[in-house]
LUMROFI-129435 format. One record per residue (C-alpha): residue number from 1; x, z, y. Coordinates in nm, 3 decimals, always signed. Each point is the difference from the previous one (the first is absolute). Layout:
REM LUMROFI-129435
<r i="NUM" u="X" w="Z" v="Y"/>
...
REM end
This chain:
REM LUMROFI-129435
<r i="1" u="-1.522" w="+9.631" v="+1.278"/>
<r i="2" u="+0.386" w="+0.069" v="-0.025"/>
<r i="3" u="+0.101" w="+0.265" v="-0.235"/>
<r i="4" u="+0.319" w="+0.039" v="+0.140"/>
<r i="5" u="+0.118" w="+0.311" v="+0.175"/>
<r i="6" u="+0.090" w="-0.026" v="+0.352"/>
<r i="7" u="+0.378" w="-0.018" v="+0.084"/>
<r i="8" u="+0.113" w="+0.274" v="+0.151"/>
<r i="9" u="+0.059" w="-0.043" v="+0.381"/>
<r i="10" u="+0.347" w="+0.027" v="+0.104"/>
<r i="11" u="+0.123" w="+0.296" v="+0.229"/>
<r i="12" u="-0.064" w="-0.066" v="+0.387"/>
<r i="13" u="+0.257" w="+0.034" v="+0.235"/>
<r i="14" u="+0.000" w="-0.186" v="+0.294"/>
<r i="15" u="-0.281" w="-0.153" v="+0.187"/>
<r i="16" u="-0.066" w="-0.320" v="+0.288"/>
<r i="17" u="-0.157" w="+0.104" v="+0.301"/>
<r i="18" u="-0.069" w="+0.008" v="+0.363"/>
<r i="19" u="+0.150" w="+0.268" v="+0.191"/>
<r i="20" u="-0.310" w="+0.169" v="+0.280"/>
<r i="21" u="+0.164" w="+0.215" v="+0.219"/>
<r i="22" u="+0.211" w="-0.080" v="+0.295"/>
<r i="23" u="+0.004" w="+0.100" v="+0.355"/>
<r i="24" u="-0.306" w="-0.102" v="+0.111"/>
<r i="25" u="-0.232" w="+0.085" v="-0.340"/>
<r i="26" u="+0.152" w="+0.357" v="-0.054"/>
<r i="27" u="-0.123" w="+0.160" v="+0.320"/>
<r i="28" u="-0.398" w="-0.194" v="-0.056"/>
<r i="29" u="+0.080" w="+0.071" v="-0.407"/>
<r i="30" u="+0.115" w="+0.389" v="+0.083"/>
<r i="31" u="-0.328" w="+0.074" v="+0.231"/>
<r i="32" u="-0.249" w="-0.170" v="-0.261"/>
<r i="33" u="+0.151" w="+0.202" v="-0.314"/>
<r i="34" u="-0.037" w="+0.299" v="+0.246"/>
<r i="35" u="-0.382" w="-0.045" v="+0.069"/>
<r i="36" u="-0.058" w="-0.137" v="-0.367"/>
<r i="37" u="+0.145" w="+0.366" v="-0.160"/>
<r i="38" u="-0.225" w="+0.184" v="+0.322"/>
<r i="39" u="-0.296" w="-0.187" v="-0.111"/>
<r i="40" u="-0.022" w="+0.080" v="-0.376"/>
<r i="41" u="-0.299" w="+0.140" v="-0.079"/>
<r i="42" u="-0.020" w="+0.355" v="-0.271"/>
<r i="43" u="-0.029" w="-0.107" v="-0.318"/>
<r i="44" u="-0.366" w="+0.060" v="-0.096"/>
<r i="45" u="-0.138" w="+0.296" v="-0.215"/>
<r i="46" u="-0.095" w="-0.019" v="-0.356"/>
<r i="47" u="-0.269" w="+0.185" v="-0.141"/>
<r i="48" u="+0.165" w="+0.183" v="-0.290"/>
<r i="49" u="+0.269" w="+0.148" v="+0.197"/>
<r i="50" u="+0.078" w="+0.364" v="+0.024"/>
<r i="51" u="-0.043" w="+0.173" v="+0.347"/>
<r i="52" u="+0.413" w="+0.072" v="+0.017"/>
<r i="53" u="+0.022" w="-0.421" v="-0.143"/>
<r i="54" u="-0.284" w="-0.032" v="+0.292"/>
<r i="55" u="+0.221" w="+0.190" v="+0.292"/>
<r i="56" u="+0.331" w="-0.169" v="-0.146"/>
<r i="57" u="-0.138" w="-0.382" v="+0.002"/>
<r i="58" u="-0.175" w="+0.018" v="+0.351"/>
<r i="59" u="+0.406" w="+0.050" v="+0.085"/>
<r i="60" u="+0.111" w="-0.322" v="-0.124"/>
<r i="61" u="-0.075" w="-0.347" v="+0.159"/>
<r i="62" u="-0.138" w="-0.277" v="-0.230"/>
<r i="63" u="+0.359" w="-0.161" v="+0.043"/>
<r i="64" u="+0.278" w="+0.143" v="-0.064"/>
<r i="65" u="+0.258" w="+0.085" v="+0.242"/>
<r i="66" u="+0.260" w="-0.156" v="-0.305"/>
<r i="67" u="-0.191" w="-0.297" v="-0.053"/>
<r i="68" u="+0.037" w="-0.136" v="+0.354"/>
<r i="69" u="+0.327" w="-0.272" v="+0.029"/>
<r i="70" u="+0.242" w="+0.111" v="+0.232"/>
<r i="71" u="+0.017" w="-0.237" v="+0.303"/>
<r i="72" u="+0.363" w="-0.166" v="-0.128"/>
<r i="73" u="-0.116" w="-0.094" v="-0.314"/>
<r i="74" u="-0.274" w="-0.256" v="+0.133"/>
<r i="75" u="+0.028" w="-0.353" v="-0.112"/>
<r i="76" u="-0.157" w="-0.303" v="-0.181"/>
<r i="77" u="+0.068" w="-0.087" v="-0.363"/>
<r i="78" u="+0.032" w="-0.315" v="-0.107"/>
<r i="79" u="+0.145" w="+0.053" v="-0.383"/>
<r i="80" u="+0.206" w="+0.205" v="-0.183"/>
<r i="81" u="+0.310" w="-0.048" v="-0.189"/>
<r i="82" u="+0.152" w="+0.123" v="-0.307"/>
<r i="83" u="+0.362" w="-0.001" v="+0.099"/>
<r i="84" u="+0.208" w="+0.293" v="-0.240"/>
<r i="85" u="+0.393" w="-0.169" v="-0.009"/>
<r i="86" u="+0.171" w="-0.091" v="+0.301"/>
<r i="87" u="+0.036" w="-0.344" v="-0.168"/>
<r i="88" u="-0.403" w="-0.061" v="+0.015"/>
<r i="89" u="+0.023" w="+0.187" v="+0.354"/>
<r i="90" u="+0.258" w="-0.262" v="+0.144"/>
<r i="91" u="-0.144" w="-0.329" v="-0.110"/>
<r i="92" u="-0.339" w="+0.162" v="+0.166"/>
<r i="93" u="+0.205" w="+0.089" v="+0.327"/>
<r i="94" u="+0.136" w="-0.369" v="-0.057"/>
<r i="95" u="-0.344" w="-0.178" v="-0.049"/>
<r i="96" u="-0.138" w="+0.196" v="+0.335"/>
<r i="97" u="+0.279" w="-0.103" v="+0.198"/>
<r i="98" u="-0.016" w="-0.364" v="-0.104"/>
<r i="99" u="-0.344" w="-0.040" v="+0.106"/>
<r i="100" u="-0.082" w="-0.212" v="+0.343"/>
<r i="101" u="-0.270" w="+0.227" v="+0.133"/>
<r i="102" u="-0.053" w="-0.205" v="+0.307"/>
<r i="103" u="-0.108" w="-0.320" v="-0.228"/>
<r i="104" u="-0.221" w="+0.237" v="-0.158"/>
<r i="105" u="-0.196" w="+0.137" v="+0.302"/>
<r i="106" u="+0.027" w="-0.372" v="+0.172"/>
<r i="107" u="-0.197" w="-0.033" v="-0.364"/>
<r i="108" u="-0.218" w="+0.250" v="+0.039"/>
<r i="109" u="-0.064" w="-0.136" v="+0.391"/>
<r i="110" u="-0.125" w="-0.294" v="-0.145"/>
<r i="111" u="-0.217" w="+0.154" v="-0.224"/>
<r i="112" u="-0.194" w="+0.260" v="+0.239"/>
<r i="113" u="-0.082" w="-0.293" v="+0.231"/>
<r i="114" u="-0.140" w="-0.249" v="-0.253"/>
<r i="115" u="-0.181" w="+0.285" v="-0.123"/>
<r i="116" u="-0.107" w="+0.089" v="+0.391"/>
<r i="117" u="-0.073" w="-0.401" v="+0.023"/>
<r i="118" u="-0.227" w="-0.014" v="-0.294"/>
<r i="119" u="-0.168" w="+0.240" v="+0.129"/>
<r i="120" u="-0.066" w="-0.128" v="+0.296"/>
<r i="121" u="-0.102" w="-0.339" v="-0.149"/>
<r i="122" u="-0.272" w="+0.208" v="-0.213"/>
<r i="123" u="-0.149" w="+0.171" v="+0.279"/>
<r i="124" u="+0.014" w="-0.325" v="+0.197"/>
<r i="125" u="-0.176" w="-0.194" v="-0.261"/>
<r i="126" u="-0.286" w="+0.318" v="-0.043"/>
<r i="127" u="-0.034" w="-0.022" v="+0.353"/>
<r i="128" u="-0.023" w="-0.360" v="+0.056"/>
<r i="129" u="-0.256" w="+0.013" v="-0.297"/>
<r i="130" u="-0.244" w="+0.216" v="+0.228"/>
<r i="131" u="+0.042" w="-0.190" v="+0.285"/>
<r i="132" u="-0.096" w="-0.306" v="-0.206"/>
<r i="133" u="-0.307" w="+0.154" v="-0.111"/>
<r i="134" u="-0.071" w="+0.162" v="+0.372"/>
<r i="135" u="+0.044" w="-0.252" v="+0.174"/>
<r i="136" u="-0.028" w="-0.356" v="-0.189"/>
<r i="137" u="+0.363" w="-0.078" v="-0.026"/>
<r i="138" u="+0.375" w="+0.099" v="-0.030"/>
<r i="139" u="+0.208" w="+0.045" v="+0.315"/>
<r i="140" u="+0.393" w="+0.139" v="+0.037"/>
<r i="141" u="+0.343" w="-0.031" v="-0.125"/>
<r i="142" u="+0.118" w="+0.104" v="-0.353"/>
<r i="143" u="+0.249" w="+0.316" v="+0.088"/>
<r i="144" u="+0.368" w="-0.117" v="-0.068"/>
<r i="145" u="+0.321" w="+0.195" v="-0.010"/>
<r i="146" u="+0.354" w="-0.084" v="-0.023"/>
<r i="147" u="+0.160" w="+0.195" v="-0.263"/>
<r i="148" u="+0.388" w="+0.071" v="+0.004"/>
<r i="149" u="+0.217" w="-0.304" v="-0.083"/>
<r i="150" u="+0.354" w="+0.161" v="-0.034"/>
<r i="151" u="+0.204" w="+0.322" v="+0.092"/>
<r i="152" u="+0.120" w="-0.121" v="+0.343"/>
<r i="153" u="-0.148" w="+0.247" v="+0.169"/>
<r i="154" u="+0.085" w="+0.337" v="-0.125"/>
<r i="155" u="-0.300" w="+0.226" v="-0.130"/>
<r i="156" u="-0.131" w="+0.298" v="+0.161"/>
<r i="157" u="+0.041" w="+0.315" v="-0.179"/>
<r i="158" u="-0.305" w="+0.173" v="-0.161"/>
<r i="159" u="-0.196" w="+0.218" v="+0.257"/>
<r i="160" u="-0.272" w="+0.206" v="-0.220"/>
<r i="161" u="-0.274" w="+0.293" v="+0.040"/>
<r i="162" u="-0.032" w="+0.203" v="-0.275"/>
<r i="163" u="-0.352" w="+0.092" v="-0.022"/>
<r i="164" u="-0.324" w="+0.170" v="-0.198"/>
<r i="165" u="+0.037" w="+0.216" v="-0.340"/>
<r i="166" u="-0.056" w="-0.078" v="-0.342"/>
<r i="167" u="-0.017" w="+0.188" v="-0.321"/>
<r i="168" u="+0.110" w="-0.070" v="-0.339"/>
<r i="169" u="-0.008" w="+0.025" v="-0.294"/>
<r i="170" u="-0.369" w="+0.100" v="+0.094"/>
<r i="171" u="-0.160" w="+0.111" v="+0.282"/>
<r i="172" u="-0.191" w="+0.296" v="-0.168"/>
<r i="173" u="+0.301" w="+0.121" v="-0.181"/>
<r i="174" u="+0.300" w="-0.136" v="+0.232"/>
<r i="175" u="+0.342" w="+0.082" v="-0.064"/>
<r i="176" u="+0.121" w="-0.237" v="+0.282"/>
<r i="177" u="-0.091" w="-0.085" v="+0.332"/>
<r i="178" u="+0.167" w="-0.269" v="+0.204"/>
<r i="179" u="-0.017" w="-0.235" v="+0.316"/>
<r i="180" u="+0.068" w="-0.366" v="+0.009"/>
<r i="181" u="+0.183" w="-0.226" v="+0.231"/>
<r i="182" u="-0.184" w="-0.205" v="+0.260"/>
<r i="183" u="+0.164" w="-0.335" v="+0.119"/>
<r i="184" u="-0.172" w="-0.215" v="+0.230"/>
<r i="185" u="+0.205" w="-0.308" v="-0.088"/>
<r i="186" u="-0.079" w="-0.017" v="-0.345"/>
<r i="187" u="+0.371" w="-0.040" v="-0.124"/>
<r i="188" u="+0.073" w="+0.328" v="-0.169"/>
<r i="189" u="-0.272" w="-0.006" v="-0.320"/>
<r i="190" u="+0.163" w="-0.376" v="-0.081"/>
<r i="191" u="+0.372" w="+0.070" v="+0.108"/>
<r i="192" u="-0.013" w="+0.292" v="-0.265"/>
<r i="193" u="-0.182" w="-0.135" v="-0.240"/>
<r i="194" u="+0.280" w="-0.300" v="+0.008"/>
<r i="195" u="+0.303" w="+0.283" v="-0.042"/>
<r i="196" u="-0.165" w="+0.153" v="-0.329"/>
<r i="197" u="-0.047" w="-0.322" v="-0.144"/>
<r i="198" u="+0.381" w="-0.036" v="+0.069"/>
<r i="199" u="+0.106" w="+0.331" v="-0.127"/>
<r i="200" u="-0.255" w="-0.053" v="-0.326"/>
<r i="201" u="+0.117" w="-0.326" v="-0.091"/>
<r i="202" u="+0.360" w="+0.094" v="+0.067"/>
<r i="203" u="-0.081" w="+0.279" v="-0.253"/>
<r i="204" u="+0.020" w="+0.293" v="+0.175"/>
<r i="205" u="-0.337" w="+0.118" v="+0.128"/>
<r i="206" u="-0.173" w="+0.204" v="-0.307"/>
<r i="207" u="-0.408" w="-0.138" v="-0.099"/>
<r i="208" u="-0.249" w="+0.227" v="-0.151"/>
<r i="209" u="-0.162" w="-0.012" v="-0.315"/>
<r i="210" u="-0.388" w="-0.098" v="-0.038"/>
<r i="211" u="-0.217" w="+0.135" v="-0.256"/>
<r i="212" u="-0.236" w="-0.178" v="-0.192"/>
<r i="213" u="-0.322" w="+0.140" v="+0.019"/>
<r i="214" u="-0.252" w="-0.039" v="+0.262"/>
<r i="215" u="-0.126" w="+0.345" v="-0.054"/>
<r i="216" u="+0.307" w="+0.243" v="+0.127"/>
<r i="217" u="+0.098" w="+0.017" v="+0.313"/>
<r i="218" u="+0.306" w="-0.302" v="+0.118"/>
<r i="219" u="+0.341" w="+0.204" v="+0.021"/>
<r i="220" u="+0.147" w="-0.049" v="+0.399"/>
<r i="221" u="+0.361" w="-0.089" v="+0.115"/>
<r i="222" u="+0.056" w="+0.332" v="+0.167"/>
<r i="223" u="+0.265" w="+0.039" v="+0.336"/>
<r i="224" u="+0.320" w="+0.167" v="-0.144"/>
<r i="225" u="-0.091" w="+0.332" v="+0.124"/>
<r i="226" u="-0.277" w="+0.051" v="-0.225"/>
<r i="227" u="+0.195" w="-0.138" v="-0.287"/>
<r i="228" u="+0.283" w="+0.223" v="+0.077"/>
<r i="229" u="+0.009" w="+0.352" v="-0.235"/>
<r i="230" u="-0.374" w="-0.080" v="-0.101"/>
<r i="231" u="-0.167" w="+0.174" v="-0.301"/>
<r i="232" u="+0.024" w="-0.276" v="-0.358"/>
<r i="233" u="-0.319" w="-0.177" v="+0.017"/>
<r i="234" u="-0.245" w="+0.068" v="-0.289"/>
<r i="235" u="-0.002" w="-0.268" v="-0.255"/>
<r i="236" u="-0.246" w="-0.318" v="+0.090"/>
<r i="237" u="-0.307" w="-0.008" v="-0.189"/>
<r i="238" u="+0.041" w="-0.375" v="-0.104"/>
<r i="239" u="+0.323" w="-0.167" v="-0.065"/>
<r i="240" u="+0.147" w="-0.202" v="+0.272"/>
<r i="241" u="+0.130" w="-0.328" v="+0.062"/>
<r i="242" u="+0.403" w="-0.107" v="-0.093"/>
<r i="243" u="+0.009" w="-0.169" v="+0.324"/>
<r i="244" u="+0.028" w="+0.179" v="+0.337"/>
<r i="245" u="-0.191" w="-0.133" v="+0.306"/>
<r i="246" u="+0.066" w="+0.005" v="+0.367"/>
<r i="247" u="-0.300" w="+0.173" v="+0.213"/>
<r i="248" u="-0.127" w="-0.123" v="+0.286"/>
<r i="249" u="+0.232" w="+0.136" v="+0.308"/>
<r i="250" u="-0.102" w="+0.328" v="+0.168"/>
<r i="251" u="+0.168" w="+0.049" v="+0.346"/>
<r i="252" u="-0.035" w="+0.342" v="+0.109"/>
<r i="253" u="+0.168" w="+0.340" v="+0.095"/>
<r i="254" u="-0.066" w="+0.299" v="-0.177"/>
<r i="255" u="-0.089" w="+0.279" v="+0.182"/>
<r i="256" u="-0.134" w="+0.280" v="-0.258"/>
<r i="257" u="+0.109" w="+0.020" v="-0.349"/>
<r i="258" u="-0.098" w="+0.290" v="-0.239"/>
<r i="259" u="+0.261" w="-0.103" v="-0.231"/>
<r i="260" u="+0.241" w="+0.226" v="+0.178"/>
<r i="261" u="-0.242" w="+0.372" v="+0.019"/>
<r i="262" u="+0.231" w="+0.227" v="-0.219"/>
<r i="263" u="-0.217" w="+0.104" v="-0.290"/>
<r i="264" u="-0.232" w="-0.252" v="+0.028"/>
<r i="265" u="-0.290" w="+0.178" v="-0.081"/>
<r i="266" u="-0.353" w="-0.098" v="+0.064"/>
<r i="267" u="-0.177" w="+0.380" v="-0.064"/>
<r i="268" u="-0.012" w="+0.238" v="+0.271"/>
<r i="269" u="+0.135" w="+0.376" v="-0.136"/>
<r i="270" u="+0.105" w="-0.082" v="-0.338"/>
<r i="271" u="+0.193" w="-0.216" v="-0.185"/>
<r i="272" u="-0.216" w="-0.099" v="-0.288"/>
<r i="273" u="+0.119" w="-0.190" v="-0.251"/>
<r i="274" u="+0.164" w="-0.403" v="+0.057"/>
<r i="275" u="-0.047" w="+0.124" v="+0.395"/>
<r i="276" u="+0.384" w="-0.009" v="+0.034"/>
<r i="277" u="+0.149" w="-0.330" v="+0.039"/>
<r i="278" u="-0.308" w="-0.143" v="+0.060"/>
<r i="279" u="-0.094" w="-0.235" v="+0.331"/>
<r i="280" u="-0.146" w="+0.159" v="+0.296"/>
<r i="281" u="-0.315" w="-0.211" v="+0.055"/>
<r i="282" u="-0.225" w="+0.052" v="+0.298"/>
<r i="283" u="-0.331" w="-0.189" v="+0.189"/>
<r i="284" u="+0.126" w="-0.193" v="+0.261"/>
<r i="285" u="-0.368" w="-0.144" v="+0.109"/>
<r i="286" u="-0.015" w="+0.225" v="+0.344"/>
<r i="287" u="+0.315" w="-0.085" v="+0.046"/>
<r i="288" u="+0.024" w="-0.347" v="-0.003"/>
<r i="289" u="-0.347" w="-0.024" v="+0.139"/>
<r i="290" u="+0.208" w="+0.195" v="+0.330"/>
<r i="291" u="+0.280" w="-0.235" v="-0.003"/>
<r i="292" u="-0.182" w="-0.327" v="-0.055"/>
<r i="293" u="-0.210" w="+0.037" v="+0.287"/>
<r i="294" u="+0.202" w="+0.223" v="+0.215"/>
<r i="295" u="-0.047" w="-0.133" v="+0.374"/>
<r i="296" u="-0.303" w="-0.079" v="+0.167"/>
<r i="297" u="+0.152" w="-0.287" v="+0.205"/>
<r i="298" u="+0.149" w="-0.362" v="-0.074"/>
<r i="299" u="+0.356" w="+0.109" v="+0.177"/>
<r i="300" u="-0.004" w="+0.327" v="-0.227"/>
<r i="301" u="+0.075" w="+0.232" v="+0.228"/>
<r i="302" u="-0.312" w="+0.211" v="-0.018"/>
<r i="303" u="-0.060" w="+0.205" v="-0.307"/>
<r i="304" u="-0.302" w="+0.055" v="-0.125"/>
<r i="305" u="+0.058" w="+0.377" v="-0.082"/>
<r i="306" u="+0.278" w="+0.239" v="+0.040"/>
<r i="307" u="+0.058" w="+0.301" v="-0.230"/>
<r i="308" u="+0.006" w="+0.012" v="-0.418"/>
<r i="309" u="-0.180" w="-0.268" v="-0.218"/>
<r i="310" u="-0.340" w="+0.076" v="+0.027"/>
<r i="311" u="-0.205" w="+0.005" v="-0.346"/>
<r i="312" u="-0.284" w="-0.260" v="-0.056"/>
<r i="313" u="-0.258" w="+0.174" v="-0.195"/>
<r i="314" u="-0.268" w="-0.307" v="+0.071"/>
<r i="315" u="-0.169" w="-0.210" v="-0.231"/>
<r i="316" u="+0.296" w="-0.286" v="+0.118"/>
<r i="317" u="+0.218" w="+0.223" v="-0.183"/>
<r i="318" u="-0.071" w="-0.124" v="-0.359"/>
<r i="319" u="+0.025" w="-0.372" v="+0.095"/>
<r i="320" u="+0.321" w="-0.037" v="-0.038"/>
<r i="321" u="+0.024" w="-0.361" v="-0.117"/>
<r i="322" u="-0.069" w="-0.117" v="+0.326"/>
<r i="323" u="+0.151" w="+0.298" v="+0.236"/>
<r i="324" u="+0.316" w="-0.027" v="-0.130"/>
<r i="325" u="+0.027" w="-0.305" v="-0.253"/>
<r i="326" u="+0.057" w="-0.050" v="-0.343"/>
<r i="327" u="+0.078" w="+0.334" v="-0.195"/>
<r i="328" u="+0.193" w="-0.189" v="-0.301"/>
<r i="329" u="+0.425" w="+0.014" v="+0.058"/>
<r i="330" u="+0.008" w="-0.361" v="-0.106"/>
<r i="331" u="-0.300" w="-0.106" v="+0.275"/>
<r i="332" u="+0.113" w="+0.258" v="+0.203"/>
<r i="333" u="+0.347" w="-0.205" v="-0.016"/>
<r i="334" u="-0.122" w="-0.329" v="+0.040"/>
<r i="335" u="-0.231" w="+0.085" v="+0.271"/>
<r i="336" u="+0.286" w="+0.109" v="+0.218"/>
<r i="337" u="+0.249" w="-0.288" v="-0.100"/>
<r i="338" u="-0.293" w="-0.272" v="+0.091"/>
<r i="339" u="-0.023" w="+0.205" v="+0.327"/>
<r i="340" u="+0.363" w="-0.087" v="+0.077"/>
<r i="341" u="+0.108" w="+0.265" v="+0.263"/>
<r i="342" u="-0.281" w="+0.106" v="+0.090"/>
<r i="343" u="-0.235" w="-0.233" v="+0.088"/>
<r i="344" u="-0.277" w="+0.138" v="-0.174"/>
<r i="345" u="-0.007" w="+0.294" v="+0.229"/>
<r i="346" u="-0.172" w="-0.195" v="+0.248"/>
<r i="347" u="-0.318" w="+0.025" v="-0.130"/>
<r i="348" u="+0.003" w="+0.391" v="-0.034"/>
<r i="349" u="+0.055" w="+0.094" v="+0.304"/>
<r i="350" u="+0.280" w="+0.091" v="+0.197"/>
<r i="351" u="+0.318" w="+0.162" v="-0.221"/>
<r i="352" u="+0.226" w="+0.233" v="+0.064"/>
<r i="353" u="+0.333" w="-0.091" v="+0.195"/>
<r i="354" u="+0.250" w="+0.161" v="-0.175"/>
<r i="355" u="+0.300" w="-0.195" v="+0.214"/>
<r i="356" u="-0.059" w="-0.293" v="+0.219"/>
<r i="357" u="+0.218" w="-0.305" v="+0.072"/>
<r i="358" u="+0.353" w="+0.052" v="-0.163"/>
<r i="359" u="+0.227" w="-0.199" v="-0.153"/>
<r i="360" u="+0.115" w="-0.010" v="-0.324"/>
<r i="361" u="+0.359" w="-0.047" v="-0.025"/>
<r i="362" u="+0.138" w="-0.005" v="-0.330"/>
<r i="363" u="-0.048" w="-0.092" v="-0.366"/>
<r i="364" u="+0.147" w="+0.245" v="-0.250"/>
<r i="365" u="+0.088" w="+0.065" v="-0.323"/>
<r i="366" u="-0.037" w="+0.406" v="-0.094"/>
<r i="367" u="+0.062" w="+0.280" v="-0.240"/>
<r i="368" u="-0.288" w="+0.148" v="-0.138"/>
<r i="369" u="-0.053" w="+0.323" v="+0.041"/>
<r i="370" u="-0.038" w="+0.147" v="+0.426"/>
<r i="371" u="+0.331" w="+0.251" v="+0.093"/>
<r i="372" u="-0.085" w="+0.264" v="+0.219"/>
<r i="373" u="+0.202" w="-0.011" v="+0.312"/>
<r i="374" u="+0.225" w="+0.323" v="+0.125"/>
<r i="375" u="-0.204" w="+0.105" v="+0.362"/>
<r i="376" u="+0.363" w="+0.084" v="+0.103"/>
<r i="377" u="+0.189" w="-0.314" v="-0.144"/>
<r i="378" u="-0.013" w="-0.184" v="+0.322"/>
<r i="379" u="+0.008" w="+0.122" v="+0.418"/>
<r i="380" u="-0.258" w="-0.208" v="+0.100"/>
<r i="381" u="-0.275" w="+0.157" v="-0.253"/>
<r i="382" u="-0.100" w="-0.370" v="-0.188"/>
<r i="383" u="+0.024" w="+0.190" v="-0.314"/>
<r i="384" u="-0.218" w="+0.278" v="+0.075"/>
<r i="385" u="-0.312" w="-0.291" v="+0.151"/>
<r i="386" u="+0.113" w="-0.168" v="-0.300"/>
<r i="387" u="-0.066" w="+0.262" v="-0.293"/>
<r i="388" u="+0.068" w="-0.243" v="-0.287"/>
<r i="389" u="+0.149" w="-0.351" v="-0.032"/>
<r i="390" u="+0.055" w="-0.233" v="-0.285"/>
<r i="391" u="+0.368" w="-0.115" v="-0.039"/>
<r i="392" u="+0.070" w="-0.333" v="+0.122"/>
<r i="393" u="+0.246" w="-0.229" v="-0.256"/>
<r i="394" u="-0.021" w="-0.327" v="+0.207"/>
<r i="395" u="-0.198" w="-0.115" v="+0.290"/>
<r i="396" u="-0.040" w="-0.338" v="+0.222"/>
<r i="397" u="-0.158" w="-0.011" v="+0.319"/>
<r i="398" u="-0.345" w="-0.227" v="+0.061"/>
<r i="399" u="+0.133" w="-0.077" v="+0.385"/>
<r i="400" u="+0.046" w="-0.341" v="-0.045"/>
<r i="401" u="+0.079" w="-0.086" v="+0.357"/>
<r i="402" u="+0.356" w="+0.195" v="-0.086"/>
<r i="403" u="+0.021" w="-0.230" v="-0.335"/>
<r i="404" u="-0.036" w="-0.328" v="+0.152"/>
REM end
């Protein structure tokens, strides 16, 4: 085991991501944030309250009003950067432009359908197996699929749903809660995962640190906005690793963050001692348990329940492992990243549509850190639906039909 104390990260600054709101998400995105903040359930009572702590808490939703993202400052993270001199800032801007991000979703084409063919061939084989054993012998065609052979045709812009809810670092003490992108074509997860690669080889996407021992708890890349103005983390309980690693990719859209509750305080009526500047945690398990299995039919149109989160006080309650997956941040991680936009949600039920069928139009590289947006700045009241936006240094559209 390394001895050797771990660099100190560089300052963040700017970060690569995917832009979610346009005309067609904001009004779907606006509605859902809506009914999300109307269904938060009172956070519940403790035991050893006072009566006046009693009558003050049975005020206060489990959620914060703070902690939930205004609707502009929805997006998906795919790294972030370490950019503080406008010399390391333009050879970043440089890099981005340079790129041909039509090879690399022709790329990523070719990868979702010889992923999609393979697994067809596997469940062709399995059931060609059974039928052998039914009936005596093997009938049928092996399943075969052309797979894209150059960029003569131009490539269809990403259409995605972005779905369900998921909470991390834990689900029993959650400080973030946050939806993932859908894509029934498959290219997103790949075309993404091909950008970082670029921007981390280039040298410009930041890796995390991994610490030795198998007995604490695996340190998570977190988006930007949790990063941003958080608390100095306490010091690890073994030393860690030299060498930075890249985690697994984690496409989603943060919807709740407690990192942003002024005060930060976890007790109710008091601010005992280390409460300040500490993270706001809640339990998320009725919660996601509502928005995991929110519709009772297949076209999601029919929810099961209208009103608050309801509280599950049954016996289901304490199996967590299998209601809502692994409770570790590093399974919790890898669970979600193996899911690859959702796919996992399949088998729970029928998520939660927070916005259906929309583009997504733009890569971009950000500021950190969300500005709030004047309600009066503009006529035609953007800023106001808005509430917050992250400041745009460069962007490049993913409509490739305009490109070629």
């Amino acid at each position: 085991m390394s001895n050797q104390p771990r660099p100190k990260r560089p300052p963040l600054t700017h970060f690569l991501c995917l832009p979610l709101v346009n005309d067609i998400s904001l009004p779907q995105l606006e509605s859902s944030l809506a009914a999300f903040k109307a269904s938060i359930p009172p956070s519940p009572a403790k035991a050893d309250l006072t009566e006046v702590q009693r009558r003050y808490q049975q005020q206060r939703p489990l959620i914060p009003d703070d902690a939930i993202r205004p609707v502009g400052t929805l997006h998906l993270t795919l790294g972030v950067m370490s950019l503080p001199t406008s010399q390391r800032l333009d050879e970043a801007l440089r890099f981005f432009h340079s790129l041909d991000l039509a090879a690399l979703l022709r790329k990523a084409e070719a990868s979702a359908a010889q992923k999609k063919r393979l697994n067809a061939t596997s469940t062709w084989e399995t059931n060609s197996t059974q039928t052998t054993n039914d009936a005596g012998g093997a009938f049928g065609t092996t399943p075969t699929e052309e797979l894209p052979q150059d960029g003569s045709t131009p490539s269809e812009p990403f259409t995605i749903s972005l779905e369900s809810l998921h909470a991390l670092p834990r689900v029993r003490s959650a400080t973030i809660l946050h939806a993932v992108p859908v894509d029934p074509t498959s290219r997103l997860y790949p075309f993404c995962e091909m950008l970082r690669k670029e921007f981390v080889e280039a040298g410009f996407l930041q890796k995390d640190y991994k610490r030795e021992s198998k007995t604490t708890r695996q340190p998570r890349e977190q988006p930007p906005e949790q990063q941003q103005d958080q608390p100095p983390a306490s010091p690890p309980q073994q030393p860690p690793t030299t060498e930075p690693e890249l985690r697994p990719l984690l496409l989603h859209a943060t919807v709740v963050n407690t990192i942003y509750i002024r005060g930060r305080q976890r007790n109710l009526g008091g601010r005992g001692k280390g409460d300040r500047g500490s993270p706001y945690t809640f339990d998320a398990r009725d919660i996601l348990s509502h928005y995991r299995n929110f519709y009772l039919d297949d076209d999601r149109t029919v929810p099961r329940s209208s009103g608050t989160v309801a509280r599950d006080e049954s016996s289901a309650r304490s199996n967590d492992e299998n209601r809502h997956g692994p409770e570790s941040p590093l399974e919790e991680e890898n669970a979600l990243a193996r899911a690859e936009l959702g796919s996992e949600e399949k088998r729970q039920g029928y998520p939660f549509v927070w916005a259906r069928d929309f583009r997504i139009d733009s890569l971009c590289i950000c500021k950190m850190g969300a500005k709030k947006l004047d309600p009066e700045g503009n006529t035609s009241g953007m800023n106001a639906r808005l509430g917050e936006k992250y400041p745009v240094v460069a962007e490049r559209s993913l409509d490739f039909r305009e490109i070629d």
